[in-house]
C-alpha positions, 0 to 999 in steps of 0.5 A, spaced: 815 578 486 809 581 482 803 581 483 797 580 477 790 580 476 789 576 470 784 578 465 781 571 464 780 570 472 777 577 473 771 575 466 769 569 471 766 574 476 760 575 472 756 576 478 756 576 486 754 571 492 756 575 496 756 582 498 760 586 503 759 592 507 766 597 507 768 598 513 768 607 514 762 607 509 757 603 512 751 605 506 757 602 500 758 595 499 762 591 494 762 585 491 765 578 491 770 580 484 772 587 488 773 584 494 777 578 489 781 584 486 782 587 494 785 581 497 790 578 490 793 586 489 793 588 496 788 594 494 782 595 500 785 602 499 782 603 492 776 601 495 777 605 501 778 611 496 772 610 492 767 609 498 769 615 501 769 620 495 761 618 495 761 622 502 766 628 502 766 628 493 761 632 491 762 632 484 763 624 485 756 622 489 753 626 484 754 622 478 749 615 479 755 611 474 761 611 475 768 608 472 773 608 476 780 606 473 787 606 476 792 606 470 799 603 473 805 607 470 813 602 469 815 606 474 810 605 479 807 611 479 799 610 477 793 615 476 786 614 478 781 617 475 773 616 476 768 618 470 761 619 469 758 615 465 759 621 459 766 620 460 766 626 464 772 626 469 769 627 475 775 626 480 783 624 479 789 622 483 796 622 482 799 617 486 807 617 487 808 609 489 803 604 488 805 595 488 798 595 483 799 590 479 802 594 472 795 592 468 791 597 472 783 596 474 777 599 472 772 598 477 765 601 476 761 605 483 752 605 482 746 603 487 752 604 492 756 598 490 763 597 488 764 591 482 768 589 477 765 591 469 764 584 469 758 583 475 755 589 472 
């Protein structure tokens, strides 16, 4: 069965209650429509990954905005890449297998928090 992320559930996160603390990197927290995006597509791997290049990325923890997108190939294959705000590449992953849901995410990272462009 695939999974999906619908576009028109994830605009209805435009804001957050709640604000969870990541597990390895303790000063990183991530909002209810991140955690939503975790728990449907099985991905706290993604937020693992984000969390922890701000502490072993230098070039990614020193940019203060960041977008982070997973773009998912047909053939399961995905590219997740992290811009700056001036679209600047600062960090990109080839990753060989994924299940993500095919449409992919864009997340963005500032003020130590993890959120979808809609709770921005």
């Amino acid at each position: 069965m695939t999974k999906h992320l619908s576009p028109v559930e994830l605009r209805q996160f435009t804001g957050s209650e709640h604000w969870y603390r990541h597990g390895l990197v303790r000063t990183v927290v991530f909002t209810d429509g991140a955690k939503y995006v975790a728990d449907q597509a099985g991905a706290y791997w993604l937020l693992d990954t984000i969390a922890l290049s701000q502490r072993f990325e230098k070039r990614v923890a020193a940019a203060a905005f960041q977008v982070w997108t997973l773009t998912v190939r047909p053939d399961c294959t995905a590219t997740l890449t992290c811009d700056r705000s001036n679209r600047k590449t600062v960090y990109r992953q080839e990753l060989e297998f994924t299940d993500f849901p095919p449409e992919g995410i864009q997340l963005y990272f500032t003020d130590n928090t993890i959120l979808l462009p809609s709770e921005y």
